[in-house]
C-alpha positions in Angstrom: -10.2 6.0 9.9 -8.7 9.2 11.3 -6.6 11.3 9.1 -4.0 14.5 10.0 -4.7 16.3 6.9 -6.6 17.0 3.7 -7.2 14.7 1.0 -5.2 15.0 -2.0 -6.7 13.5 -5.3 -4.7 13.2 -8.7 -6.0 12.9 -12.3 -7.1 9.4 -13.2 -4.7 9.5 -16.6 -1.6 9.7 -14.5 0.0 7.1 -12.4 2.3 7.2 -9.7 5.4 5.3 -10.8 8.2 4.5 -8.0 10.8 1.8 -8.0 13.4 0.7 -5.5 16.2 -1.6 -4.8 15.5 -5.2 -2.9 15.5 -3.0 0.8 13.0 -0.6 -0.5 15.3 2.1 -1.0 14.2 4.5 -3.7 15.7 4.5 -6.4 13.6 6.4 -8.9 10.1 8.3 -8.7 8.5 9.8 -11.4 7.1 13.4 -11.5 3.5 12.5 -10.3 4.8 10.6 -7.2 7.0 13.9 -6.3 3.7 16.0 -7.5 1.2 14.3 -4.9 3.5 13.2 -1.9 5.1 16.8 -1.7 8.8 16.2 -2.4 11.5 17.2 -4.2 13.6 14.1 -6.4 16.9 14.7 -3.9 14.7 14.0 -1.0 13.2 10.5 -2.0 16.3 9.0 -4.0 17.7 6.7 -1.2 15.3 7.3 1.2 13.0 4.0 2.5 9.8 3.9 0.3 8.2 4.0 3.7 8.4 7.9 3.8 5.0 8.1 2.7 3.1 5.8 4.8 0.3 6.5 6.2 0.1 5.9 10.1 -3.8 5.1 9.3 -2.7 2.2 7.0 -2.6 -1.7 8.6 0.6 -3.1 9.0 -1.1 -6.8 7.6 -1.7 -5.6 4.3 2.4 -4.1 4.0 3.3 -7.2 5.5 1.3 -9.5 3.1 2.8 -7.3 0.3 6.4 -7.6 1.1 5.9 -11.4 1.7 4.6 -11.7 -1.6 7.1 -9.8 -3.6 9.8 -10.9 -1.6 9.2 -14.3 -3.1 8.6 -13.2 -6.6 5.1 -12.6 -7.5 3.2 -9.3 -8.0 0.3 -7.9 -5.9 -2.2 -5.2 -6.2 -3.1 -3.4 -3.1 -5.4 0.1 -1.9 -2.9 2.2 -0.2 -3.6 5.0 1.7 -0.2 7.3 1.8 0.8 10.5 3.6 2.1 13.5 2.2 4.8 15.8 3.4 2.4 18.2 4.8 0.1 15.8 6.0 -2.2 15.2 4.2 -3.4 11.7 2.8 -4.3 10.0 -0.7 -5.3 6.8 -1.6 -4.5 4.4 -4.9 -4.6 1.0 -6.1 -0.9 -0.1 -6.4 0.7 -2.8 -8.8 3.8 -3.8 -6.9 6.0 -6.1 -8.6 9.6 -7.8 -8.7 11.8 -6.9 -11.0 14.1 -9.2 -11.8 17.5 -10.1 -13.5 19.2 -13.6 -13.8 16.7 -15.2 -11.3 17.2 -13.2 -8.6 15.3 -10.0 -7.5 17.5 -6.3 -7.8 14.3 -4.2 -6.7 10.5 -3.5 -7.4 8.3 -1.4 -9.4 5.1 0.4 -7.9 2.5 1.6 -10.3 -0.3 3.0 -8.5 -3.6 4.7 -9.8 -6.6 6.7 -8.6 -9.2 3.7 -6.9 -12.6 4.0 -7.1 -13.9 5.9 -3.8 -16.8 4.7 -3.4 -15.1 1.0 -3.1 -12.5 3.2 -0.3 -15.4 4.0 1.5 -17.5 1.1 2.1 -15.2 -2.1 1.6 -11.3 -0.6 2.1 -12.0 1.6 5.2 -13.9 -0.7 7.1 -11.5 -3.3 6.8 -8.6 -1.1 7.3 -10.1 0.3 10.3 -10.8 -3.5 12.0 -7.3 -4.2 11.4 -6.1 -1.1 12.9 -8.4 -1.8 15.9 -7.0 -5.4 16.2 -3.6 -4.3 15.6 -3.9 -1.5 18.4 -5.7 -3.9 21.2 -1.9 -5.7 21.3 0.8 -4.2 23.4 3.5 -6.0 21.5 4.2 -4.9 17.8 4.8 -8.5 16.8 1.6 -10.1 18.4 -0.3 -6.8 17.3 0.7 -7.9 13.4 0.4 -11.6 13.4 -3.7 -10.6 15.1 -3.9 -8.4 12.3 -2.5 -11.1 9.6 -5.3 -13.4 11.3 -8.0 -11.4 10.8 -7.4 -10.3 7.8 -6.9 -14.1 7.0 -10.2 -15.3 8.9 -12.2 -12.1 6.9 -11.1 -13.9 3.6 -11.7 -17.4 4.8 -15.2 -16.2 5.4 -15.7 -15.1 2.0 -14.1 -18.2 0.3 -11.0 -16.1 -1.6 -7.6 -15.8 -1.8 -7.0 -11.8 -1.0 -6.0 -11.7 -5.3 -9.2 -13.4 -5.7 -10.9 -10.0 -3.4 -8.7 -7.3 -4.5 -9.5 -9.1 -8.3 -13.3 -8.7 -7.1 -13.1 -4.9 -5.9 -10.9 -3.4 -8.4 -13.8 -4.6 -11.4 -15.6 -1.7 -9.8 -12.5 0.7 -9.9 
């Protein structure tokens, strides 16, 4: 993976904390998330949670997120975001629905410092074949549903669901 910027590491006792309504819209972030992204309160509140990502993260793994949350399960993740300046940093998120009277109003994003060493030699290598598929098609639709497919086949060849491998990986975290 290629990055613009430094890496930017925060304490393992804190966690990031966002939330936002059902079109990703922040609409709180707590004093960490301002802390390591680089921004002030008045410019995240009703921005897209999107600000921070990280052009070196695959667009499978968001899509298999929102797909999940948009039906009203949770979903851990490694995320690699950007930072104003940027720079990068990576955590494991929690990502789930919140929800009132049966129907979803938003979702909540705890994320926490990941093990590196599992960055290094499982996340990154991955991430980086996904990016590579993903770049190899011309068209941003067939570029995702490649990238959906390998990440897909990857997970068939182990014999888990990607809970079951993130559930695997974060044991070491």
């Amino acid at each position: 993976m290629q990055f613009s910027g430094k890496e930017v590491f925060f304490d393992r006792d804190d966690l990031i904390v966002s939330k936002t309504d059902p079109q990703g819209r922040l609409t709180y972030v707590n004093h960490t998330f301002l802390d390591i992204a680089e921004y002030s309160e008045e410019e995240c509140v009703g921005q897209q949670h999107n600000m921070i990502r990280n052009p070196n993260m695959p667009r499978a793994i968001f899509e298999l997120l929102w797909k999940t949350i948009a039906s009203g399960e949770e979903i851990f993740a490694y995320v690699v975001n950007a930072t104003k300046s940027g720079g990068h940093y990576w955590v494991i998120a929690h990502v789930t629905p919140s929800i009132v009277n049966g129907q979803i109003v938003g979702y909540h994003s705890t994320r926490r410092v990941p093990n590196g060493e599992t960055i290094r030699t499982t996340i990154m290598p991955l991430y980086d074949r996904l990016q590579s598929v993903e770049k190899s098609n011309s068209l941003k639709k067939d570029a995702l549903a490649a990238s959906v497919g390998a990440l897909n086949d990857m997970l068939r060849e182990k014999g888990v669901t990607y809970n079951e491998f993130i559930s695997n990986l974060m044991k070491s975290d």
